[in-house]
N, CA, C and O atoms as a Tripos MOL2 file, in Angstrom:
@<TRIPOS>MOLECULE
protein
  236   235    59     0     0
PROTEIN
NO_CHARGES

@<TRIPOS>ATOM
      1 N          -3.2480  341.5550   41.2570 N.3       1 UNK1
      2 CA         -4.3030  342.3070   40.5920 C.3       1 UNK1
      3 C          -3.7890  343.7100   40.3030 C.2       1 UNK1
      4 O          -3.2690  344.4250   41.1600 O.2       1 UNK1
      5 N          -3.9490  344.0070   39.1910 N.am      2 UNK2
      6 CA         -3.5220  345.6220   38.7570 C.3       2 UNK2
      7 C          -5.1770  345.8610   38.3520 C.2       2 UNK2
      8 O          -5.9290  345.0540   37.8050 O.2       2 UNK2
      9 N          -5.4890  347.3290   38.8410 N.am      3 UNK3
     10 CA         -6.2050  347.9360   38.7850 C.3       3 UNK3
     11 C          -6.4710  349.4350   37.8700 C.2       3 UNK3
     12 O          -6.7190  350.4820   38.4670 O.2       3 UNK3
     13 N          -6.3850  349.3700   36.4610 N.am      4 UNK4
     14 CA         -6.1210  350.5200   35.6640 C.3       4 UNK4
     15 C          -7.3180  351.4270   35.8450 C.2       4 UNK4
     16 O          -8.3400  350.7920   36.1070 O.2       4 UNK4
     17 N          -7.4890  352.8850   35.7710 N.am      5 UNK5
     18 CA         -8.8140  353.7670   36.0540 C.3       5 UNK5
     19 C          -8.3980  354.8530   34.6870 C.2       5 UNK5
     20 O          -7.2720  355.0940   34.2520 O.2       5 UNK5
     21 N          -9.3710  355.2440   34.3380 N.am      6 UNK6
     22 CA         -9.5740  355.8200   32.8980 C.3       6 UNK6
     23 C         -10.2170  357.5900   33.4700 C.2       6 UNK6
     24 O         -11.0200  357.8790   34.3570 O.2       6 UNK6
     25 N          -9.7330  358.1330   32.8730 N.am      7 UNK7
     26 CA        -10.2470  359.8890   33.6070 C.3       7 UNK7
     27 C         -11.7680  359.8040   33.8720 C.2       7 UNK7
     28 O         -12.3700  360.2330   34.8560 O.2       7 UNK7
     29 N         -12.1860  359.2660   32.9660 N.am      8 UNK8
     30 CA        -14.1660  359.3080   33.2950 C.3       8 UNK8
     31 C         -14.3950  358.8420   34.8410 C.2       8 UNK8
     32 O         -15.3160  359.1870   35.5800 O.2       8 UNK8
     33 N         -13.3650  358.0120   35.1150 N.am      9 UNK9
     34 CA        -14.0170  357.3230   36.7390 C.3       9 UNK9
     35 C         -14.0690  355.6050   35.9870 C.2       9 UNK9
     36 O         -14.4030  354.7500   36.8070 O.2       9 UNK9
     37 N         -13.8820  355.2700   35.0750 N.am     10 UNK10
     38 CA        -14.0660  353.3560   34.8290 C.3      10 UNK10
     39 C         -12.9120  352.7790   34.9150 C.2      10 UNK10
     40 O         -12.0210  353.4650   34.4130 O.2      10 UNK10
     41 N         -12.7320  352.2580   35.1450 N.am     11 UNK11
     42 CA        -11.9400  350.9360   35.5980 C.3      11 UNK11
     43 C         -11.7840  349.2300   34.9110 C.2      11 UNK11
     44 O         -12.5690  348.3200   34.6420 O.2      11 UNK11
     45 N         -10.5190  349.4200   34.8430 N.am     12 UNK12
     46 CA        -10.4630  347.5230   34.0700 C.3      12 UNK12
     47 C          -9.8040  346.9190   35.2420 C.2      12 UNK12
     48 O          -9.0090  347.6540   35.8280 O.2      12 UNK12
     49 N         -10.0250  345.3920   35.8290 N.am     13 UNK13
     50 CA         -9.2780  345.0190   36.8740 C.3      13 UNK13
     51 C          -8.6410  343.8880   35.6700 C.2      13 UNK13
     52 O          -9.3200  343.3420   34.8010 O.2      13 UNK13
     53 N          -7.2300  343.7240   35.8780 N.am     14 UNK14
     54 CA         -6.0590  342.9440   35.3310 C.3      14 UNK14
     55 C          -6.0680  341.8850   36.6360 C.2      14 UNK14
     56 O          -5.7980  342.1990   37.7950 O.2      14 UNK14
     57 N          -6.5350  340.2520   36.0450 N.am     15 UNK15
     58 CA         -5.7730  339.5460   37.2190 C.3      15 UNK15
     59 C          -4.6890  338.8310   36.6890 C.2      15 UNK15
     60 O          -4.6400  338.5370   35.4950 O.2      15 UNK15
     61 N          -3.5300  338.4350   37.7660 N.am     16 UNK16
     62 CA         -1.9540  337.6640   37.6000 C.3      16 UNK16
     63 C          -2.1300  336.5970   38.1480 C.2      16 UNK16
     64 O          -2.7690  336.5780   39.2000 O.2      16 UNK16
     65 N          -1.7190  335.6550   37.7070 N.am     17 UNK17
     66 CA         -1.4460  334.5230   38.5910 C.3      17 UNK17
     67 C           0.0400  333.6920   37.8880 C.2      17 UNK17
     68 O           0.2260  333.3470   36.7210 O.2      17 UNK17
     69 N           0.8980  333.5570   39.0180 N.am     18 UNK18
     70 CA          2.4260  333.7620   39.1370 C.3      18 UNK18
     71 C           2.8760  334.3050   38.0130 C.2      18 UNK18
     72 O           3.2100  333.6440   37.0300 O.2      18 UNK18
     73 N           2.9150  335.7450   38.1070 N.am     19 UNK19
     74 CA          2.9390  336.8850   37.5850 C.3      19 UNK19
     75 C           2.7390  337.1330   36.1760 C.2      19 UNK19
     76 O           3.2190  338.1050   35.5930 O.2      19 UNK19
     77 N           1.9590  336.1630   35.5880 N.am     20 UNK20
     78 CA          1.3910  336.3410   34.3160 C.3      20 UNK20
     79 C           0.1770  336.9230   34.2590 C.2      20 UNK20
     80 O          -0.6110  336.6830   35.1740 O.2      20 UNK20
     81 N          -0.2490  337.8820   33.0790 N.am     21 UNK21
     82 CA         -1.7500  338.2780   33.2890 C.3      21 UNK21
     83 C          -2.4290  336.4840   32.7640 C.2      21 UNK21
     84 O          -1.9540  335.5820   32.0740 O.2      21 UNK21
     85 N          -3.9150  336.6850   33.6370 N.am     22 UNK22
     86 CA         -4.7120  335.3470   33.6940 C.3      22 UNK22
     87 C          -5.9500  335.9350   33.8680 C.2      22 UNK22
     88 O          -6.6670  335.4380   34.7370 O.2      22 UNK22
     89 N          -6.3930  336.9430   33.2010 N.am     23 UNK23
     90 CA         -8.0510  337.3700   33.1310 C.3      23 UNK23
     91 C          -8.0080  338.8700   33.6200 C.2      23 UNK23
     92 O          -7.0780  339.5000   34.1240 O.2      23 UNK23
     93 N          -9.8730  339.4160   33.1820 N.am     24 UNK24
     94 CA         -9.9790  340.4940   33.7870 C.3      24 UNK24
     95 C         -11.0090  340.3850   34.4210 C.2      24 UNK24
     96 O         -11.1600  339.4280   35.1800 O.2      24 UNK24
     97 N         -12.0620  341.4380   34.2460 N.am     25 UNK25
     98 CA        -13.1600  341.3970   35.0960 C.3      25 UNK25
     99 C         -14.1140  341.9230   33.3730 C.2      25 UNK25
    100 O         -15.3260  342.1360   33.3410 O.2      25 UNK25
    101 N         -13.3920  342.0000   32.4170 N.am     26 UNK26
    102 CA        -14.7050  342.0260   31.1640 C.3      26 UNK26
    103 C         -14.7580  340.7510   30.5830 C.2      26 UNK26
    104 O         -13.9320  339.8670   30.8100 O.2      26 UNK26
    105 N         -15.9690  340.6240   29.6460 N.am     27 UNK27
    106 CA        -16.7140  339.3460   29.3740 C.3      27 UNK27
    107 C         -15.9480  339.4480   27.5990 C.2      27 UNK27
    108 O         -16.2560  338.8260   26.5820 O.2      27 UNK27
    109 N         -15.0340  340.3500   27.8000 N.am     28 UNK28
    110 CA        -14.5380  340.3820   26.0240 C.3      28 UNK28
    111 C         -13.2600  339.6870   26.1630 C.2      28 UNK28
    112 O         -12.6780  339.4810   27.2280 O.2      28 UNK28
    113 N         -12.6780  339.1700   24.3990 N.am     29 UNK29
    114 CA        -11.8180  337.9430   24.8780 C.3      29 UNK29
    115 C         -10.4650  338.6050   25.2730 C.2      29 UNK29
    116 O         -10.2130  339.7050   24.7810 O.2      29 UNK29
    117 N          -9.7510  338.1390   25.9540 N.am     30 UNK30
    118 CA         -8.5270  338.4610   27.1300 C.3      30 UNK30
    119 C          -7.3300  337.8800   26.1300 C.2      30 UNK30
    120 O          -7.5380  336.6720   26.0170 O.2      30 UNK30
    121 N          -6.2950  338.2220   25.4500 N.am     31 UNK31
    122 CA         -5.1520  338.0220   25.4620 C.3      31 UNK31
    123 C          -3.9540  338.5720   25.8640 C.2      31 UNK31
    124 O          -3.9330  339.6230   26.5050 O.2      31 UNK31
    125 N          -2.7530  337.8550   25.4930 N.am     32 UNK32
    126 CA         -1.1640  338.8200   26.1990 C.3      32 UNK32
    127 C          -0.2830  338.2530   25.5990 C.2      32 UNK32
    128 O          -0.6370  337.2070   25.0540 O.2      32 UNK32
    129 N           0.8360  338.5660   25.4730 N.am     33 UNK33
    130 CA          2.1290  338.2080   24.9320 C.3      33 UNK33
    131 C           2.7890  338.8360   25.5820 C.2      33 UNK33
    132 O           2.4880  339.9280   26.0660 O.2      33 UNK33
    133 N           4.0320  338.1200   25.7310 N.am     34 UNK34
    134 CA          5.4770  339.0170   26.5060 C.3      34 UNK34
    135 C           6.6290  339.2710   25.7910 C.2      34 UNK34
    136 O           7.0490  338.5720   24.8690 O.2      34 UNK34
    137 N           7.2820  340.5630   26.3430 N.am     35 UNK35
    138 CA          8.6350  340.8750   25.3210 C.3      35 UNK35
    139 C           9.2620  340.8690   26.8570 C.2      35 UNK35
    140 O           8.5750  341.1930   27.8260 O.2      35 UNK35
    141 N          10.3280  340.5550   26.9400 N.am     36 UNK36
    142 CA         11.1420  340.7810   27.8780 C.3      36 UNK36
    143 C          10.1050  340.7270   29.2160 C.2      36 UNK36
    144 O           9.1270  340.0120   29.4320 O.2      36 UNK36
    145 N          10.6990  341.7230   29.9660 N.am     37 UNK37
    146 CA          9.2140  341.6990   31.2850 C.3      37 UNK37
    147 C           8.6690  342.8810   31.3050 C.2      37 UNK37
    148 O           8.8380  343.6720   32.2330 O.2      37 UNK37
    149 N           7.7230  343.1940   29.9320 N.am     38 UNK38
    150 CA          6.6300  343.6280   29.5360 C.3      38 UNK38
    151 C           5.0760  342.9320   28.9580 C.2      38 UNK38
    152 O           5.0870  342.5580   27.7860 O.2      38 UNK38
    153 N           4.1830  342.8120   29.4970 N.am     39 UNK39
    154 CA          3.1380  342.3380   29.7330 C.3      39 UNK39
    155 C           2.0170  342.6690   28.5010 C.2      39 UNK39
    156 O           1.0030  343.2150   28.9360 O.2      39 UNK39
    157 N           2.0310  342.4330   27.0520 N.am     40 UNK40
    158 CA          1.7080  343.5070   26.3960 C.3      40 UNK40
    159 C          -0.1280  342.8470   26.7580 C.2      40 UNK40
    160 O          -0.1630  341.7020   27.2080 O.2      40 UNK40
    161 N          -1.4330  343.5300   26.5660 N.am     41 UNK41
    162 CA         -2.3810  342.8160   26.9940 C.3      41 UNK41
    163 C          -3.5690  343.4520   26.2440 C.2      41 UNK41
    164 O          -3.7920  344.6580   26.3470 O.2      41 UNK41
    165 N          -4.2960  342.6730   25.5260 N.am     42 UNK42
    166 CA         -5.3330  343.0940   24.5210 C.3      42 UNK42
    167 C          -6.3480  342.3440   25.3100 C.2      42 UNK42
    168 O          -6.1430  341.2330   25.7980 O.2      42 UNK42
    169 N          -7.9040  343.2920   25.4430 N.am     43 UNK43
    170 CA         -8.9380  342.8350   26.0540 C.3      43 UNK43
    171 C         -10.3880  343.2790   24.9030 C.2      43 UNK43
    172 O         -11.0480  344.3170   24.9700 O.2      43 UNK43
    173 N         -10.5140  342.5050   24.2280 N.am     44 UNK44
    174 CA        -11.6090  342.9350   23.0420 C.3      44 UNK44
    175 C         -10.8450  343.3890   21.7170 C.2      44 UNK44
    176 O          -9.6910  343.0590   21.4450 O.2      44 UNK44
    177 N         -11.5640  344.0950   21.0350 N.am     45 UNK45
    178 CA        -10.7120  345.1290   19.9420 C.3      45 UNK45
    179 C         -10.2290  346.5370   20.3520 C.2      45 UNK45
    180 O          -9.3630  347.1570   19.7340 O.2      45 UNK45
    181 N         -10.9640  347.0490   21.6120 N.am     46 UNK46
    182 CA        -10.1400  347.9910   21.7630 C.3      46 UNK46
    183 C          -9.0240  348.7760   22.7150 C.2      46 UNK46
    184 O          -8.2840  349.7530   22.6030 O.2      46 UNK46
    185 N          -9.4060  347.5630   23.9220 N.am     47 UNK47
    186 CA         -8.0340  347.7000   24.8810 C.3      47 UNK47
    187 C          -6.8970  347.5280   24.7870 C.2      47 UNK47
    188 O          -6.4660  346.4200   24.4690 O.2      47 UNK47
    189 N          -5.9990  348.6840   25.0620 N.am     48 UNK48
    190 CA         -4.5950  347.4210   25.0750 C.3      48 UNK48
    191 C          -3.6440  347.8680   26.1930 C.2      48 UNK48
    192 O          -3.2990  349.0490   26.1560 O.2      48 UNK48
    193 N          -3.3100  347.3230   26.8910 N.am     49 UNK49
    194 CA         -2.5390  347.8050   28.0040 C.3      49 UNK49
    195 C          -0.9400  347.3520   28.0100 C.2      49 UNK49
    196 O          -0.6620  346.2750   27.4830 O.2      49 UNK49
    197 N          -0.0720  348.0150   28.4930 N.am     50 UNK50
    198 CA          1.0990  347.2790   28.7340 C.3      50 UNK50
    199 C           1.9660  347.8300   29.9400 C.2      50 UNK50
    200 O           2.3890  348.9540   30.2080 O.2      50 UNK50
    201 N           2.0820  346.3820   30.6700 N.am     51 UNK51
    202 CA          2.0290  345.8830   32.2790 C.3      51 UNK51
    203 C           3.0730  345.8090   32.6360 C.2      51 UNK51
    204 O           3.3630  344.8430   31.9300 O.2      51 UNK51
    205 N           4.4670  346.1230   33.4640 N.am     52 UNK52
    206 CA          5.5240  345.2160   33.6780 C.3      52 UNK52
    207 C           5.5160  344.2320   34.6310 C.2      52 UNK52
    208 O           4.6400  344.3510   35.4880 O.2      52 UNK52
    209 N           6.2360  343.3140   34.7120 N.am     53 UNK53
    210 CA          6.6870  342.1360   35.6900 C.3      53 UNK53
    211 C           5.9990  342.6520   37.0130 C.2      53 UNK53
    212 O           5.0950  342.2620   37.7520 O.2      53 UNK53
    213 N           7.2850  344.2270   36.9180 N.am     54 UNK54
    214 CA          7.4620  344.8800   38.5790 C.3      54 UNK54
    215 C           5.8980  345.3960   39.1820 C.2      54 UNK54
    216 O           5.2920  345.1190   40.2170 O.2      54 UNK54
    217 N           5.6000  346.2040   38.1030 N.am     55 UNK55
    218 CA          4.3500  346.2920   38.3430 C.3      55 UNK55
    219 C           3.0780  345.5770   38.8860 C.2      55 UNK55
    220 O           2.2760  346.1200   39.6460 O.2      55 UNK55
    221 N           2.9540  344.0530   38.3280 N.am     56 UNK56
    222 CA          2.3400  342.9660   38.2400 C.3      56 UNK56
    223 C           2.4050  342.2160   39.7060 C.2      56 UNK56
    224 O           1.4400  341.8280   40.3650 O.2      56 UNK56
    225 N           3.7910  342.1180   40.0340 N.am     57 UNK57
    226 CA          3.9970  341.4680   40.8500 C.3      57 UNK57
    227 C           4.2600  342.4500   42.3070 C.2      57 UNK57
    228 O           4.5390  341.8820   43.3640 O.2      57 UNK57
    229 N           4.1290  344.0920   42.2250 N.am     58 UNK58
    230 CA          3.9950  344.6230   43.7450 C.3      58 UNK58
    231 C           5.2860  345.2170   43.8870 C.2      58 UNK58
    232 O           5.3860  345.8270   44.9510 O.2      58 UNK58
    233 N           6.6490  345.2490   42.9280 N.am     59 UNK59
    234 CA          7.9010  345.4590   43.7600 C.3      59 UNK59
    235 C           8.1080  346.8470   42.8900 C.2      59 UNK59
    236 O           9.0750  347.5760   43.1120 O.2      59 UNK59
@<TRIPOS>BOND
     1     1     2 1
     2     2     3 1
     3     3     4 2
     4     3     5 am
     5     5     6 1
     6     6     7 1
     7     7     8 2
     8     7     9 am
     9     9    10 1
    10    10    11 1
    11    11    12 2
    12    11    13 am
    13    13    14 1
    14    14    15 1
    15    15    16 2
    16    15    17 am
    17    17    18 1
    18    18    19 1
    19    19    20 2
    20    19    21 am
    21    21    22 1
    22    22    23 1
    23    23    24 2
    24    23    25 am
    25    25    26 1
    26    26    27 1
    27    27    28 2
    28    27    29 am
    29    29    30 1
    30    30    31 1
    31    31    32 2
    32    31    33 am
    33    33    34 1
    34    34    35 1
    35    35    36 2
    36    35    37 am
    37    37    38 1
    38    38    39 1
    39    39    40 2
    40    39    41 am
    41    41    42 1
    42    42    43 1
    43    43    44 2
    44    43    45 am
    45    45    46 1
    46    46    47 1
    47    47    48 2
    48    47    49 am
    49    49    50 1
    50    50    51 1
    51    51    52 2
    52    51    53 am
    53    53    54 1
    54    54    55 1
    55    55    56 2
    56    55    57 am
    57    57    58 1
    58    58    59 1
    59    59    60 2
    60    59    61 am
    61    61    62 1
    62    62    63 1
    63    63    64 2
    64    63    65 am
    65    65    66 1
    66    66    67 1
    67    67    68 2
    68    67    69 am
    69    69    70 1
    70    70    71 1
    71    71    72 2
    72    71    73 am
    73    73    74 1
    74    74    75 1
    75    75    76 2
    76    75    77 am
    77    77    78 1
    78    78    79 1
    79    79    80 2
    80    79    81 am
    81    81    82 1
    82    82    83 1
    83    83    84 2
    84    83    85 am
    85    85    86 1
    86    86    87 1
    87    87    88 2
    88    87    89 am
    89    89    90 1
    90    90    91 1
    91    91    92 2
    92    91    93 am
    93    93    94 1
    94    94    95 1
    95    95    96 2
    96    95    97 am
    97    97    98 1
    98    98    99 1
    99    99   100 2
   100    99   101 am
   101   101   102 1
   102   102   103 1
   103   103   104 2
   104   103   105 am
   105   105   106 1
   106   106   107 1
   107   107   108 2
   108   107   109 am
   109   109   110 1
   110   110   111 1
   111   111   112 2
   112   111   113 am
   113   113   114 1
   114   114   115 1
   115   115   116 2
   116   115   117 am
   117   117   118 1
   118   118   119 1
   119   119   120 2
   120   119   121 am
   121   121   122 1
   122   122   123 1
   123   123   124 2
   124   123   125 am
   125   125   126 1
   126   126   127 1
   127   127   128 2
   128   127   129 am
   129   129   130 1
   130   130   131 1
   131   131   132 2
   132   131   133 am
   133   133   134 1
   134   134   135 1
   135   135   136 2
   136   135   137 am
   137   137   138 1
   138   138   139 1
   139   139   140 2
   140   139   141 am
   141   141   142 1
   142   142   143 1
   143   143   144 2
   144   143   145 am
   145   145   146 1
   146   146   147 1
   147   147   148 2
   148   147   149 am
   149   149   150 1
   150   150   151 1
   151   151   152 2
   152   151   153 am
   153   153   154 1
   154   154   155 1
   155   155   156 2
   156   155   157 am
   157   157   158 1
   158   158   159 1
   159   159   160 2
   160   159   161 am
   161   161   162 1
   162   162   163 1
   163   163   164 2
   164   163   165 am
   165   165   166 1
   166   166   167 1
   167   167   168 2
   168   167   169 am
   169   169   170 1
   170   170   171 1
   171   171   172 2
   172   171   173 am
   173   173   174 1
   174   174   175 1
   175   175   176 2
   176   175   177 am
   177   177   178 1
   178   178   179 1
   179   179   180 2
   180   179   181 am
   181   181   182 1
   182   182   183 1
   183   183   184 2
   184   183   185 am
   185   185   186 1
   186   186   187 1
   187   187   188 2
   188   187   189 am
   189   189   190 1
   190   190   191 1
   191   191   192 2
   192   191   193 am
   193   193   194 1
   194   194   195 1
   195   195   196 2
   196   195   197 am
   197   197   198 1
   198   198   199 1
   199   199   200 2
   200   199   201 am
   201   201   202 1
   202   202   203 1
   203   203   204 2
   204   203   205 am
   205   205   206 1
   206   206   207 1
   207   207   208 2
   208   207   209 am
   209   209   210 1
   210   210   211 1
   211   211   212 2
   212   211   213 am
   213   213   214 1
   214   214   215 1
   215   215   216 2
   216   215   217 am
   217   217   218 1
   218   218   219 1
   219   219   220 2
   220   219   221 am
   221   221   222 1
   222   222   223 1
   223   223   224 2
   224   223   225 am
   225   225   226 1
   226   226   227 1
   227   227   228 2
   228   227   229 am
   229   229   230 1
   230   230   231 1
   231   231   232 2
   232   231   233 am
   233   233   234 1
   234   234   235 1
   235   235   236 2
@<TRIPOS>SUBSTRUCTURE
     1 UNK1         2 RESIDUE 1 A UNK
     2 UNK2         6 RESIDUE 1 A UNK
     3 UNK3        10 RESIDUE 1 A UNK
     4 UNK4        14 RESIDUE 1 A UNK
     5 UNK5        18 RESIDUE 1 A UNK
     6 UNK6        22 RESIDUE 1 A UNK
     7 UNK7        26 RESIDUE 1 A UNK
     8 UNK8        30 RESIDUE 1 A UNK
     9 UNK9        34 RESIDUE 1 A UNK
    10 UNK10       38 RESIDUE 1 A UNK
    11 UNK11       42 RESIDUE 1 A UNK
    12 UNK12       46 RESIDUE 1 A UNK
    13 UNK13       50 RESIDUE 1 A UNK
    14 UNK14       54 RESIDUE 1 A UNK
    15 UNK15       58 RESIDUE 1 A UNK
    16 UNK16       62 RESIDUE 1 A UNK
    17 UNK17       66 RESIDUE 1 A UNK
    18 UNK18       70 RESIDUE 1 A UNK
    19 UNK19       74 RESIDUE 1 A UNK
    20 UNK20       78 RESIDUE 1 A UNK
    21 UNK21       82 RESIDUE 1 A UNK
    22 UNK22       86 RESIDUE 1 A UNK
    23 UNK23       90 RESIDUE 1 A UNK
    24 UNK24       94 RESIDUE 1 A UNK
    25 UNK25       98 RESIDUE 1 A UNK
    26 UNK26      102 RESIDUE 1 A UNK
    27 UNK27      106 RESIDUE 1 A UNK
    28 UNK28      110 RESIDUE 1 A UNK
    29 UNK29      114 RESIDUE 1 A UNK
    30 UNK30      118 RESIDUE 1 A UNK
    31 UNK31      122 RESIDUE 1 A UNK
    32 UNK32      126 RESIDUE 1 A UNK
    33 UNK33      130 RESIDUE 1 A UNK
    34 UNK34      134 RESIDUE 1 A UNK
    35 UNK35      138 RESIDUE 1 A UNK
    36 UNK36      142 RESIDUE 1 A UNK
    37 UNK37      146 RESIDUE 1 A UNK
    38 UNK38      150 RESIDUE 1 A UNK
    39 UNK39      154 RESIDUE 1 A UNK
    40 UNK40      158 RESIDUE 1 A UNK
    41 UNK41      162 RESIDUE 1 A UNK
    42 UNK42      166 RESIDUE 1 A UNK
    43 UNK43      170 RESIDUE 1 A UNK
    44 UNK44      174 RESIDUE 1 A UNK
    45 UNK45      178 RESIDUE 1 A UNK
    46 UNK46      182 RESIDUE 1 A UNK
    47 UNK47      186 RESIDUE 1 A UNK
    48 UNK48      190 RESIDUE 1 A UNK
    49 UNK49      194 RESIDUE 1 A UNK
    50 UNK50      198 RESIDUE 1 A UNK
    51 UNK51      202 RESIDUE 1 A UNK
    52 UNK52      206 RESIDUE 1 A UNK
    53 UNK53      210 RESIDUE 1 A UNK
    54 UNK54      214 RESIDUE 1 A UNK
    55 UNK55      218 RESIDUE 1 A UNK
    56 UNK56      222 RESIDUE 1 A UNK
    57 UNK57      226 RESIDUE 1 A UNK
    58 UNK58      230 RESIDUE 1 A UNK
    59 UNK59      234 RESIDUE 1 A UNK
């Protein structure tokens, strides 16, 4: 689980499962694509995050 926080105080929770993103915690639609081991991750029209492996996976 990666946990991103936005200056206001809100929060998106990213979940992984074997170290791919596999959902969040919003009800808008969830996609991702990978370049190398970068995680790129669109959540609605206006999120977009990008995750690495290392990150994802804790190391």
């Amino acid at each position: 689980v990666v946990t991103v926080t936005w200056p206001d105080g809100g929060t998106r929770i990213i979940h992984f499962h074997d170290g791919k993103p596999a959902g969040s915690d919003s009800s808008d639609e969830f996609r991702f694509t990978r370049e190398g081991s970068l995680n790129m991750i669109r959540i609605g029209v206006s999120e977009r995050f990008e995750i690495t492996d290392q990150l994802a996976l804790g190391n």
